[in-house]
C-alpha positions in Angstrom: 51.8 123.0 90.1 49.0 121.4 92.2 52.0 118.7 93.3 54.4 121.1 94.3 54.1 121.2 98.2 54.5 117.1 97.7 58.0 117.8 95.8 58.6 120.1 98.8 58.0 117.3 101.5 59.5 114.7 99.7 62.9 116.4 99.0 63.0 117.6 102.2 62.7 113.7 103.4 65.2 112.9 101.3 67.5 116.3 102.2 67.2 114.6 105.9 68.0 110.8 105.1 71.0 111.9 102.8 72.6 114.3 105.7 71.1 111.2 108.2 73.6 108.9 106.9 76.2 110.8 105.6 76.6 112.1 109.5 77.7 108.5 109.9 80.2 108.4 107.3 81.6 111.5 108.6 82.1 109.9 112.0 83.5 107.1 110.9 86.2 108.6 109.6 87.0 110.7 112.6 87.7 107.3 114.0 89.6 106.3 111.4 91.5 109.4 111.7 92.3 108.9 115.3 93.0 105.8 115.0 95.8 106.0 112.5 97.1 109.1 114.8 97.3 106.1 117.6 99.3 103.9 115.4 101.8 106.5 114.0 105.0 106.4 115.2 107.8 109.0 115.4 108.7 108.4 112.4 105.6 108.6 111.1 104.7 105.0 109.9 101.6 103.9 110.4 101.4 100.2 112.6 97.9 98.6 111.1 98.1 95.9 113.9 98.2 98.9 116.8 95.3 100.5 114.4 93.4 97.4 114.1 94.1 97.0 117.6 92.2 100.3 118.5 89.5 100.0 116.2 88.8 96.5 117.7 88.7 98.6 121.6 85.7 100.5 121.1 83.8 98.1 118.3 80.7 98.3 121.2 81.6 101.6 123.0 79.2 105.0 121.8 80.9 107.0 120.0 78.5 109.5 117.6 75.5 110.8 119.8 72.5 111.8 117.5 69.7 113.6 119.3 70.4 111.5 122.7 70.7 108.3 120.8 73.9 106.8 121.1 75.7 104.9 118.8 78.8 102.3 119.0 81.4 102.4 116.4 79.7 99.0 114.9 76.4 100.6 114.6 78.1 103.3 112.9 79.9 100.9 110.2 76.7 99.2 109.6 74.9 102.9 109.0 78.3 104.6 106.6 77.5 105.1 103.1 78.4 101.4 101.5 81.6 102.9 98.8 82.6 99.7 97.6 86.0 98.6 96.3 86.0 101.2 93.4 86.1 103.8 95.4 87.4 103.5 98.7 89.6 100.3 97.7 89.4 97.1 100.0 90.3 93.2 99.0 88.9 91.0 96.8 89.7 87.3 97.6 88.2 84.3 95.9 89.2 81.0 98.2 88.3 77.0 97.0 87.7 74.3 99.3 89.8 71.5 98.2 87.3 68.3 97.5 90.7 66.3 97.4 90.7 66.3 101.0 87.1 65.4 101.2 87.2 62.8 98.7 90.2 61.6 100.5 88.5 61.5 104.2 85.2 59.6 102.7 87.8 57.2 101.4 89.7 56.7 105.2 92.3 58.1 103.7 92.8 54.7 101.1 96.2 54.2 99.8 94.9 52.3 96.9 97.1 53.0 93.9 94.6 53.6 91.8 92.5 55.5 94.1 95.5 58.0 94.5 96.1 57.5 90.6 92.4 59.2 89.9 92.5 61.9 92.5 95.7 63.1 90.8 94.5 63.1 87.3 91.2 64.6 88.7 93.2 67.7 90.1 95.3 68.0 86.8 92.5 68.0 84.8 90.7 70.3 86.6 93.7 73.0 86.7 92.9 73.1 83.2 88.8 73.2 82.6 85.8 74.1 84.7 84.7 70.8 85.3 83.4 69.5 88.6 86.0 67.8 90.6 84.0 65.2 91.4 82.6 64.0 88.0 86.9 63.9 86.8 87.4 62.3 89.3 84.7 59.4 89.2 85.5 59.5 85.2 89.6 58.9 86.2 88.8 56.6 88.4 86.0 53.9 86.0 88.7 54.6 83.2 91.6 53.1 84.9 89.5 50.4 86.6 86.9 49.4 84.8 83.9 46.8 86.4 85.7 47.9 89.9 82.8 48.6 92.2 83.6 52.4 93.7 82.3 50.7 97.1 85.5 49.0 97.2 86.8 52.6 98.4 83.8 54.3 99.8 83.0 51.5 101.4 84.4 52.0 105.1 84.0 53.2 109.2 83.9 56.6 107.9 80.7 56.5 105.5 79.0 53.4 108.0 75.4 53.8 107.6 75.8 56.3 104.6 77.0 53.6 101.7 77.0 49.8 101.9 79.1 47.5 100.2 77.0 46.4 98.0 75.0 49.9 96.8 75.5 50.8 93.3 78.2 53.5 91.8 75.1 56.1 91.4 74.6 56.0 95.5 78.0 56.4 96.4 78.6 59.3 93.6 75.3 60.6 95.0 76.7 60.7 98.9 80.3 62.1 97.6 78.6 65.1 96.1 76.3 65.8 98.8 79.1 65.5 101.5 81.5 68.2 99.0 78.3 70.2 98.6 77.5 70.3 102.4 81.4 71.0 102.8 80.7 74.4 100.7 78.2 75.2 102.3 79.4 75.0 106.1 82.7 77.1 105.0 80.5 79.3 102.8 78.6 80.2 106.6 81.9 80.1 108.9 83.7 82.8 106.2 80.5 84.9 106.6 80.3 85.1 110.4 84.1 85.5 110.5 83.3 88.6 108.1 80.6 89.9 109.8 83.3 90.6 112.8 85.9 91.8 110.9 84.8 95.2 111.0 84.0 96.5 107.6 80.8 97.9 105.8 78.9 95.7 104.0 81.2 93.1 102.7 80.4 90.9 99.8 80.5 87.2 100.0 79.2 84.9 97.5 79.4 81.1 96.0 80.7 80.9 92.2 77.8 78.7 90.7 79.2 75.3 89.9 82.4 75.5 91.5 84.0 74.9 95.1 84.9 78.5 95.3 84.0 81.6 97.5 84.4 85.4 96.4 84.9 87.9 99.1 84.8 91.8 98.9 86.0 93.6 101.7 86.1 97.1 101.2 88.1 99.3 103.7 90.4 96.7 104.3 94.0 97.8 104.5 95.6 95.1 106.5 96.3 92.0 104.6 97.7 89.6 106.9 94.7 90.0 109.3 92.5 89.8 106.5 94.2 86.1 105.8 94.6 84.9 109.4 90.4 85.9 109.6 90.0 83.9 106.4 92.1 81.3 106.5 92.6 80.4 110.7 91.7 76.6 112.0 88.5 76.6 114.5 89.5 75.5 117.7 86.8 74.2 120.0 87.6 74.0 123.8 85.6 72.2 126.5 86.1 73.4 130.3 84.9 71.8 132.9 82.5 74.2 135.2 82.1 73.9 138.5 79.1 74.8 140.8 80.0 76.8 144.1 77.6 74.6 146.3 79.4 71.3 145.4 82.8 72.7 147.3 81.3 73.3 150.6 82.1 70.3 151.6 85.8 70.5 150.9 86.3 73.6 152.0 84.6 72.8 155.6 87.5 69.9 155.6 90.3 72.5 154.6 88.7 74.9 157.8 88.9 71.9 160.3 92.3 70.5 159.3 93.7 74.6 159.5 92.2 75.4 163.2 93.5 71.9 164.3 97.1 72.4 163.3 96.8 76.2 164.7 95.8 74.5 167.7 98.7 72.2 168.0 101.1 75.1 167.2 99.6 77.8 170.0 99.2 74.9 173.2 99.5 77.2 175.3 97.0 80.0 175.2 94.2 80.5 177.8 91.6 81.8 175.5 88.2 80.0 174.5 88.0 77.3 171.9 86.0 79.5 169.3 88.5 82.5 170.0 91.6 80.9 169.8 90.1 79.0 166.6 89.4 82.3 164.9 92.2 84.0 165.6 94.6 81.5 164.5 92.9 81.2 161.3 92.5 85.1 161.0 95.1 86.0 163.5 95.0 88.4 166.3 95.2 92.0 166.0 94.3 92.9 169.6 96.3 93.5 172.8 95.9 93.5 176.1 95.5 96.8 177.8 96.4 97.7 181.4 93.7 98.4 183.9 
């Protein structure tokens, strides 16, 4: 028993970390709670976009105070108890970036027949086996043309500097591949920082080895059609152009001068100083005479 007032100090620790973040599961669902009281109607349907729509309202706002440390209702979803889709339930998507469309934009969009021929045997064939879409592809493509140079294709404004006409097949199956691989791996980041907002505890996102597609576990989620706008939506980058205060003095000085010398044509007749009658046209005048 020489150990025991170890076992004491280490179950105690462990007493305190267990009720430490189980305090954050229990706050988490009070918000859930009031938030589905938010989105109930009369008749007592539940709107998930008015929910969502809540939730989303105080994502950076405190709510759970611990001891004076406050925390917002993203800290607290990153703290929860991680239940997984087993027991909480959730989604489980698995998406594939198409390497048609790739294969097709390396190509300048090529209406070879034969070209369009291979890509179409490529996707059958791969509906059926595991393969890489590339290597069916390449292997549809050397069957039905056979000693036809795949630079003839590849070959174009939209690989210039990447593959020459006259480099070998093995370089332009080499820069293919890299650009699919590189296409995985840019939607394999923009799916995980679009996850990382949704709003969920830990969710799961990983590459299938030797395949285009992406597995995604959301647990908690209950709204489907946000889940597949988030998933699925277009980036759109805008450019605005920004303007520096400083570099409209200049017109704005013009705009003054033009104002006070049309409130000058309009008022001939007053008897009151230049600068006076200037600013009270522009501002206008509020006082009145008063008798002596």
């Amino acid at each position: 028993m020489q150990n025991k007032g170890l076992i004491i100090v280490l179950t105690v620790v462990i007493t305190a970390l267990c009720l430490y973040y189980l305090s954050f599961t229990y706050v988490e669902r009070g918000v859930q709670q009031d938030a589905i009281k938010h989105a109930t109607n009369s008749d007592g349907v539940v709107d998930l976009n008015k929910k969502q729509v809540y939730l989303d309202s105080i994502w950076n706002i405190p709510v759970y105070n611990l001891f004076g440390a406050e925390y917002t209702y993203k800290e607290v979803k990153d703290n929860e108890l991680c239940l997984g889709l087993h027991l909480q339930g959730g989604m489980h998507v698995t998406l594939e970036v198409s390497p048609v469309d790739i294969v097709r934009g390396l190509s300048a969009n090529s209406q070879d027949s034969s070209f369009l021929k291979a890509l179409a045997t490529a996707r059958a064939q791969q509906i059926k086996s595991q393969g890489n879409f590339s290597d069916l592809f390449f292997e549809a493509y050397q069957e039905a043309n056979p000693g036809k140079r795949l630079t003839s294709i590849f070959a174009n404004s939209a690989t210039k500097g990447r593959i020459a006409s006259n480099d070998p097949d093995s370089k332009v199956i080499s820069v293919v591949n890299e650009e699919i691989e590189n296409a995985i791996d840019r939607s394999f980041t923009i799916l995980r920082n679009r996850l990382d907002q949704f709003g969920t505890s830990q969710p799961n996102i990983q590459r299938l080895p030797g395949t285009g597609r992406i597995q995604i576990e959301i647990p908690g989620a209950d709204n489907p059609q946000r889940v597949r706008k988030l998933l699925q939506g277009v980036a759109k980058l805008e450019f605005w152009d920004v303007i520096e205060p400083n570099t409209l003095n200049s017109s704005l000085l013009a705009i003054n001068d033009i104002l006070v010398k049309e409130a000058k044509k309009t008022s001939p007749t007053s008897t009151k100083p230049a600068e006076e009658q200037d600013l009270s046209a522009l501002l206008g005048d509020s006082t009145k005479a008063q008798p002596d």
